[in-house]
Backbone as CSV, one residue per row, in Angstrom:
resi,resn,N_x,N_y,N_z,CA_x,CA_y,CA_z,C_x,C_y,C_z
1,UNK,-59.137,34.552,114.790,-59.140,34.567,116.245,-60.362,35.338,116.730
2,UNK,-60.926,35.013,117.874,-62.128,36.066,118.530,-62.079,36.764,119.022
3,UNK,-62.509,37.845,119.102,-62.560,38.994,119.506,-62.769,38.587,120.872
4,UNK,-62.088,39.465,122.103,-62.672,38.665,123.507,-63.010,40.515,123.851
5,UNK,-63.408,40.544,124.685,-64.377,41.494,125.187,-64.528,41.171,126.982
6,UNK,-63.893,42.326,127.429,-63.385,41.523,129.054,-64.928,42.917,129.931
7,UNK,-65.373,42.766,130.631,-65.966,43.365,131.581,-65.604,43.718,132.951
8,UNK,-65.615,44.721,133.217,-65.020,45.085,134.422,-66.121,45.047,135.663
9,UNK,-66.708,44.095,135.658,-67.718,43.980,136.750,-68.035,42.089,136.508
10,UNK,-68.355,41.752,137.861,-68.870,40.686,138.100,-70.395,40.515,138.068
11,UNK,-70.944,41.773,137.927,-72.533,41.636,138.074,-73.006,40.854,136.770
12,UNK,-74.159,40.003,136.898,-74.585,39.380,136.173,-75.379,40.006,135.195
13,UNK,-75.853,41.323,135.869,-76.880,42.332,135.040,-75.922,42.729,133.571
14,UNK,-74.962,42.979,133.973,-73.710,43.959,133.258,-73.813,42.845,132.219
15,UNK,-72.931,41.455,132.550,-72.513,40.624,131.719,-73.898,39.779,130.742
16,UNK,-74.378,40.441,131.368,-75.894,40.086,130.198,-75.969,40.908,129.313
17,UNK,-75.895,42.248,130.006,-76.214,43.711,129.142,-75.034,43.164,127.635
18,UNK,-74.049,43.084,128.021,-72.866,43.250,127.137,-73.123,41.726,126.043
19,UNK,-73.455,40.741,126.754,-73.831,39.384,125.628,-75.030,39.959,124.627
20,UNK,-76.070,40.225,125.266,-77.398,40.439,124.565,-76.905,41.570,123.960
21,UNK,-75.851,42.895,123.780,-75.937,44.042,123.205,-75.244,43.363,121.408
22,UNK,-74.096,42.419,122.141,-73.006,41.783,120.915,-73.970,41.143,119.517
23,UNK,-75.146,40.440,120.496,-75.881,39.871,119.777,-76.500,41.036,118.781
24,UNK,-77.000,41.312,119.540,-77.886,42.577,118.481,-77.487,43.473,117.860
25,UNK,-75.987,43.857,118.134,-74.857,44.526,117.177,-74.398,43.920,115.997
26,UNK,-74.441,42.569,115.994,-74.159,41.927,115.248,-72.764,41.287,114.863
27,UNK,-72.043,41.545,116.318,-70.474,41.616,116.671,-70.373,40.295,117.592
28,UNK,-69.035,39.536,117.125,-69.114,38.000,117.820,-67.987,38.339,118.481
29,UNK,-67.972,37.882,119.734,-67.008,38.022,120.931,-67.099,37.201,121.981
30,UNK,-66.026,36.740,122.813,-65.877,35.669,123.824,-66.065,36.897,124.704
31,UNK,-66.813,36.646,125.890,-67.218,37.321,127.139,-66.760,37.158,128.311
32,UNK,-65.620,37.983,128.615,-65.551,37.604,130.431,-65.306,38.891,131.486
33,UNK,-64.979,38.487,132.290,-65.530,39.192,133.713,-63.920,39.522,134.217
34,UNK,-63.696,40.576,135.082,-62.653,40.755,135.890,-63.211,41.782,137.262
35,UNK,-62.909,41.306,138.292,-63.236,41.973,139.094,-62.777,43.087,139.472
36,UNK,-63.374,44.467,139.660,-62.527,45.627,139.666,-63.184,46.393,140.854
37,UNK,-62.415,47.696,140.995,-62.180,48.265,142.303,-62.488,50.009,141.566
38,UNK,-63.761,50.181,141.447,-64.109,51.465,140.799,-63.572,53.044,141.431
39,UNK,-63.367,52.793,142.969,-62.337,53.762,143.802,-63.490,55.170,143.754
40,UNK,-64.898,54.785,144.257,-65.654,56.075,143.620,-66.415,55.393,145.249
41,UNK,-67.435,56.269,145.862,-68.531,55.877,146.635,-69.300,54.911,145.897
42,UNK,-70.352,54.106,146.602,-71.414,52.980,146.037,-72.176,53.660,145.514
43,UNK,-72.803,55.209,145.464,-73.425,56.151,144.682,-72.996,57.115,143.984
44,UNK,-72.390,56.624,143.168,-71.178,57.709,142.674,-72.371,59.353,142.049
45,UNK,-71.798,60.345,142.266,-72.915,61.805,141.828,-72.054,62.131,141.019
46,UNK,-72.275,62.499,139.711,-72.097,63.518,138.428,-70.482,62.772,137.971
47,UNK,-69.718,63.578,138.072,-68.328,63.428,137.976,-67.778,62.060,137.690
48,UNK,-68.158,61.490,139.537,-67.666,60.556,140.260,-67.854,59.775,139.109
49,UNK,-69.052,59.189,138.639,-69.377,57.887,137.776,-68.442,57.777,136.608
50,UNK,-68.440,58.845,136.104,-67.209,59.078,134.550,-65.793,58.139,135.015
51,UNK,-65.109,58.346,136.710,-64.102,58.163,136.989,-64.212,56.718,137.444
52,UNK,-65.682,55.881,137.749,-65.359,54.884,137.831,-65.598,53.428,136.699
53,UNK,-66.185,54.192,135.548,-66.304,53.610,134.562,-64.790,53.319,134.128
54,UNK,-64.529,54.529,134.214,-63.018,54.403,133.364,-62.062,53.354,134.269
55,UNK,-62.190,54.010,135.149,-61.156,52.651,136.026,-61.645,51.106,136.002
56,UNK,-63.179,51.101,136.245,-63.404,49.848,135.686,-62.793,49.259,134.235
57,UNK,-62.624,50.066,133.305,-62.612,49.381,131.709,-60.864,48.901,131.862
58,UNK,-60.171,50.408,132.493,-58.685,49.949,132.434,-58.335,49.038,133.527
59,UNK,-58.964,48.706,134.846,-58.258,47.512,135.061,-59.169,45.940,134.852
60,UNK,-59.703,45.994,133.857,-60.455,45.373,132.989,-59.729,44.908,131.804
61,UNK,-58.864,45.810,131.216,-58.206,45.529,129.947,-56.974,44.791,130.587
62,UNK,-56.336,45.651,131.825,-55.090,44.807,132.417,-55.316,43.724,133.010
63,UNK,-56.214,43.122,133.250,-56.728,41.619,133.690,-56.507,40.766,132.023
64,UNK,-57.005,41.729,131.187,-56.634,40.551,130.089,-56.123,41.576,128.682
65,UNK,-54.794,41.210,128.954,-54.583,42.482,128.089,-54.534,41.626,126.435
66,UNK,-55.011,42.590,125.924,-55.059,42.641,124.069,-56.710,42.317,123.949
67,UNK,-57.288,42.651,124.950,-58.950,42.521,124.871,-59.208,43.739,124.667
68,UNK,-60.675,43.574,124.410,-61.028,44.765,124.192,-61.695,44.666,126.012
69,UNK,-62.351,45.940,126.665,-62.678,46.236,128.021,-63.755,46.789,128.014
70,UNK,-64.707,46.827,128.798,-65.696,47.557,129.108,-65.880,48.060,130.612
71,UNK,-66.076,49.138,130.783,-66.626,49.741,132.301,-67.965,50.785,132.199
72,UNK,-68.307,49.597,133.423,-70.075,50.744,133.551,-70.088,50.896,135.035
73,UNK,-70.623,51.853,134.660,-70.899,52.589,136.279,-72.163,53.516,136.188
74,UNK,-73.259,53.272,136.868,-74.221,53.381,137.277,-73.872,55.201,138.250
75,UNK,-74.365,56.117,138.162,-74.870,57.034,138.545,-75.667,58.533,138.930
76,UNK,-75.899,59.194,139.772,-77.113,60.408,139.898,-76.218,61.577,139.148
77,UNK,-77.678,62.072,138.343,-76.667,63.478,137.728,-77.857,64.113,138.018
78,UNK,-77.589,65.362,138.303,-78.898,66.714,138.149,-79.037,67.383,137.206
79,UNK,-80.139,67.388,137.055,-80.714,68.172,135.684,-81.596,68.888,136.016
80,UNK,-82.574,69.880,135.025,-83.273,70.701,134.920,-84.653,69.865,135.568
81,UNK,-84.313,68.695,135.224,-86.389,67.830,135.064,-85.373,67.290,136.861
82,UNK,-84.680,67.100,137.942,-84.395,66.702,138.845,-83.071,65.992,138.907
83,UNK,-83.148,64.981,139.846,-81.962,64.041,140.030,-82.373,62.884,139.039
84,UNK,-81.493,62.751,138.084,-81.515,61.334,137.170,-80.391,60.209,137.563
85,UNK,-80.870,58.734,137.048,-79.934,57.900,137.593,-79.443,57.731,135.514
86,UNK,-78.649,57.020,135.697,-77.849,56.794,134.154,-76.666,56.003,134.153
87,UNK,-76.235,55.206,133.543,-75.101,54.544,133.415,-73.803,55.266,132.302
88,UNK,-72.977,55.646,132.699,-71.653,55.809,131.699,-70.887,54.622,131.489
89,UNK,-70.734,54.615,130.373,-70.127,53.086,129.370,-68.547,53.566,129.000
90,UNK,-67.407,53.309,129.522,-66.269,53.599,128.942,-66.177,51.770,127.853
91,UNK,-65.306,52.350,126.772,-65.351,51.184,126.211,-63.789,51.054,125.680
92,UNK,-62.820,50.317,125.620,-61.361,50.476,125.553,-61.408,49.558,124.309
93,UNK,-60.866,49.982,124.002,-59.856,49.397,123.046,-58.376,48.750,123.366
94,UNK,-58.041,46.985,122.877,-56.344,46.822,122.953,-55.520,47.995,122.628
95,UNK,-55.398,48.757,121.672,-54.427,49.746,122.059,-54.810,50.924,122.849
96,UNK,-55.787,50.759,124.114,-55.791,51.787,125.140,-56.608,53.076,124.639
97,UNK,-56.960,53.503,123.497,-58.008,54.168,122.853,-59.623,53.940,123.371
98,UNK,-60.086,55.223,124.418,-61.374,54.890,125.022,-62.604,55.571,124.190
99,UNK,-63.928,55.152,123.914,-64.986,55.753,123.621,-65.987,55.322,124.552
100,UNK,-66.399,56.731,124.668,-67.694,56.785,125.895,-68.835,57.199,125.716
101,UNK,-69.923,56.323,126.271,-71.434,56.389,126.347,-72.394,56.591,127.483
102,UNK,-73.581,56.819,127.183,-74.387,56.903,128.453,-75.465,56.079,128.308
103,UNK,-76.479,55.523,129.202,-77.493,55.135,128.691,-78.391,56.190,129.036
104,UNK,-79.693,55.726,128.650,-80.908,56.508,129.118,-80.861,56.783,130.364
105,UNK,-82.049,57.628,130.924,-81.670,58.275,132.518,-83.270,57.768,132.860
106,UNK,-82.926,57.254,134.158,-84.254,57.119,135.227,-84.576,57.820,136.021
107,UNK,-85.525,58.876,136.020,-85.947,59.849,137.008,-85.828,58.743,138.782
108,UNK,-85.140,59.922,139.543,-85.337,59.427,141.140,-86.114,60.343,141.957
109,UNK,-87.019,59.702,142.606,-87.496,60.837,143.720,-87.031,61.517,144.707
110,UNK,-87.567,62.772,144.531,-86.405,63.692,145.910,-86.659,62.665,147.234
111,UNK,-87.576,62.522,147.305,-86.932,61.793,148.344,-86.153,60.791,149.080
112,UNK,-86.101,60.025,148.012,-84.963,58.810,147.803,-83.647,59.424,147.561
113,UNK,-83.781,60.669,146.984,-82.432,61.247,147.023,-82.105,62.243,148.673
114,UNK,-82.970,62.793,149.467,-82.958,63.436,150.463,-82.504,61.955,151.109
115,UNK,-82.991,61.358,151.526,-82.533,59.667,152.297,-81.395,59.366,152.124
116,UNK,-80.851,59.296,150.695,-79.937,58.911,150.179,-78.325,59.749,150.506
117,UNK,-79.042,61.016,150.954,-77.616,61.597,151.242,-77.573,61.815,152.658
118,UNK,-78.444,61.987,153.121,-78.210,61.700,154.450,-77.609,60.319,154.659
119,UNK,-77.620,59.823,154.748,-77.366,58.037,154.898,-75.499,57.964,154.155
120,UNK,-75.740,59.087,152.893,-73.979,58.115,152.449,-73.354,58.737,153.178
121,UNK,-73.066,59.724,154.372,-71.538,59.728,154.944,-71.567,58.812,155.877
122,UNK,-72.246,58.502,156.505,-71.871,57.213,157.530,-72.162,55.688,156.734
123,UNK,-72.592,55.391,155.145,-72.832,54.378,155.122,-72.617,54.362,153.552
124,UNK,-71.850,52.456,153.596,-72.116,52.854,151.655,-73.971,51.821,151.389
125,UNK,-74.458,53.289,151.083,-75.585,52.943,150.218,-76.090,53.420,148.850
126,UNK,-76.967,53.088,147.834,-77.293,53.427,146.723,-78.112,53.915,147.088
127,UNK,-78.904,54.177,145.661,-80.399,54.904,145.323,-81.476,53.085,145.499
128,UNK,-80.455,52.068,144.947,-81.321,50.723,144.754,-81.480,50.522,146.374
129,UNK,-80.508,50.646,147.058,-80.528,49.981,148.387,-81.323,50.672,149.416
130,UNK,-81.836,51.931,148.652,-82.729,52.675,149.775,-83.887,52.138,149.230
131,UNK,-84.574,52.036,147.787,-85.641,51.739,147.416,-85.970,50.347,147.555
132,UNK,-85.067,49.598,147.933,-85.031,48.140,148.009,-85.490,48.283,149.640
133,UNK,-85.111,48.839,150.470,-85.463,48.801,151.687,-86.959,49.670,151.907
134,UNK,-87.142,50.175,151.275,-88.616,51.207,151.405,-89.666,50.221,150.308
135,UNK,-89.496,49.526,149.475,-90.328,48.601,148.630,-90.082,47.397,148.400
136,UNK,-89.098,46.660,148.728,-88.626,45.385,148.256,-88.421,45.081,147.044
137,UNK,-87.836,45.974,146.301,-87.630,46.002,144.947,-85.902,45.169,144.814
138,UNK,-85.600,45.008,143.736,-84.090,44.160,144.241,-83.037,45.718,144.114
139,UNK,-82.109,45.254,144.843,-81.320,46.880,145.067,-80.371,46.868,144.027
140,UNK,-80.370,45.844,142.995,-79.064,46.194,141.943,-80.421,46.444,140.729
141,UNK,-81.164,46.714,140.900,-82.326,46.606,139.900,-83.596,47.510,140.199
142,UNK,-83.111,48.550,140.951,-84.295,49.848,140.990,-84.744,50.789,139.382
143,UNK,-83.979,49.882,138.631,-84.684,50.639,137.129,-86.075,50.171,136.982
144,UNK,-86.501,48.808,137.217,-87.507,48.544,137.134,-89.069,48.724,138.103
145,UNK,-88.426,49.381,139.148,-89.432,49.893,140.013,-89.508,51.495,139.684
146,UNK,-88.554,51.862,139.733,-88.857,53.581,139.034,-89.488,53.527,137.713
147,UNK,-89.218,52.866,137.106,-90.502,53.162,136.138,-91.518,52.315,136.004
148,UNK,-91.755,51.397,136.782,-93.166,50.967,136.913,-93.548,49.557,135.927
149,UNK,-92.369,49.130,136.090,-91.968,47.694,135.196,-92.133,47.942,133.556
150,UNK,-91.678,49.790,133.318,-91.821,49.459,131.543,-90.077,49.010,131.169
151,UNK,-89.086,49.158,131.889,-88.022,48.475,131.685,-87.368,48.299,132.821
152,UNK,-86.194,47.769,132.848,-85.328,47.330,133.414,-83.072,48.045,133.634
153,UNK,-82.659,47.430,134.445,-81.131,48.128,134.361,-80.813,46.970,133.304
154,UNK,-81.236,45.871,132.805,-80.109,45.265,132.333,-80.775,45.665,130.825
155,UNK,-81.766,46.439,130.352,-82.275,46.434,128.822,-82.167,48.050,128.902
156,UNK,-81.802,48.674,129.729,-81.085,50.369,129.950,-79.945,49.837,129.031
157,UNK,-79.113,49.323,129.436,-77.342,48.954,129.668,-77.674,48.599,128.223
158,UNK,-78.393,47.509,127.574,-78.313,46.476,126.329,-78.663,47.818,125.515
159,UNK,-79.357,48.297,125.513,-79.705,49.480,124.863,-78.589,50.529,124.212
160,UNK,-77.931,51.104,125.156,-76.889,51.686,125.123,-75.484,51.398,124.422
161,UNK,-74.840,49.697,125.267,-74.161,49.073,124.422,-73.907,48.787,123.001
162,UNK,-75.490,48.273,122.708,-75.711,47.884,121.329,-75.312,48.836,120.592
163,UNK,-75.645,50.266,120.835,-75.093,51.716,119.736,-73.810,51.534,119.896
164,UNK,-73.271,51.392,120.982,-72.120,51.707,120.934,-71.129,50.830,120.171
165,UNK,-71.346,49.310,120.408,-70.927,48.271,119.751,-70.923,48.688,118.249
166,UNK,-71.940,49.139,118.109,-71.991,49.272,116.244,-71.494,49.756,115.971
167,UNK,-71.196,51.140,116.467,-70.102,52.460,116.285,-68.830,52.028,116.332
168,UNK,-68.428,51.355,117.302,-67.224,51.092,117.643,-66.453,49.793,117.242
169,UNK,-67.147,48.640,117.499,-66.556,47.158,117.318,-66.485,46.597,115.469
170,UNK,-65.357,46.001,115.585,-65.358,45.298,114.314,-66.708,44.761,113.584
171,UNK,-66.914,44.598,112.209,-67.945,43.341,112.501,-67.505,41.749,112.356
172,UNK,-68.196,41.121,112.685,-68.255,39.796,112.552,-67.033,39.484,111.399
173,UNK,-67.513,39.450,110.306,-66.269,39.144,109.506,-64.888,39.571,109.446
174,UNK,-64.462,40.919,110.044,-63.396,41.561,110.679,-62.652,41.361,111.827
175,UNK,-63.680,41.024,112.561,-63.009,40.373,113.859,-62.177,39.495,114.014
């Protein structure tokens, strides 16, 4: 039987990240989507993101239960070098057993972050949707304008996955 592998997001970025990571893990799995309700702001800061990964993966697994689940959630943490952007990867397991990841971090400019908080109590906006409006960059895809087209959010995400997949998922012949 195949391993199915459910995603807790409809974004196309995500459900790429997670095909292209399987591939390169070397792990075979049927791929699908459930739409979920992360219960966090559209910019989730520090904490927040941990809590909406996770809710993404579990009502991800309960959309198709005996799958395995994934939840990503995209958000700002502060550090020593400034405000970084980063994705947290909850990854479930059918018997409800979670392991968690991060990807790499994209430096943001203070000032996209000064904008950015002014703007979220009256509004849901991101870090993409401010830089998308100040450059025309696409707003689910400000990885690739912060760093200057050496990558992208969906080869952040593939990046990340792929370790994790290896660590975690059956292989191919196990599955």
């Amino acid at each position: 039987m195949t391993m199915k592998i459910v995603v807790g997001s409809m974004s196309e970025i995500k459900l790429a990240a997670v095909r292209d990571a399987l591939a390169r893990a070397g792990r075979a799995a049927e791929v699908l989507s459930a739409a979920t309700e992360p219960g966090v702001p559209a910019q989730p800061l520090g904490d927040e993101t941990f809590a909406g990964a996770r809710a993404r993966a579990r009502q991800a697994g309960r959309a198709h239960p005996g799958a395995w689940s994934v939840g990503i959630e995209n958000g700002l943490f502060f550090s020593r070098d400034g405000w970084q952007d980063k994705a947290v990867l909850v990854l479930r397991s059918p018997d409800e057993s979670e392991r968690l990841a991060f990807s790499a971090s994209v430096a943001v400019p203070n000032a996209v972050i000064a904008e950015l908080k002014r703007r979220m109590r009256r509004e849901r906006i991101t870090v993409g949707g401010v830089l998308a409006e100040r450059t025309g960059c696409d707003h689910q895809d400000s990885h690739a304008f912060l760093t200057n087209g050496r990558t992208d959010r969906q080869a952040i995400l593939t990046e990340a996955l792929t370790q994790l997949f290896r660590d975690v998922l059956p292989e191919k012949e196990n599955a």
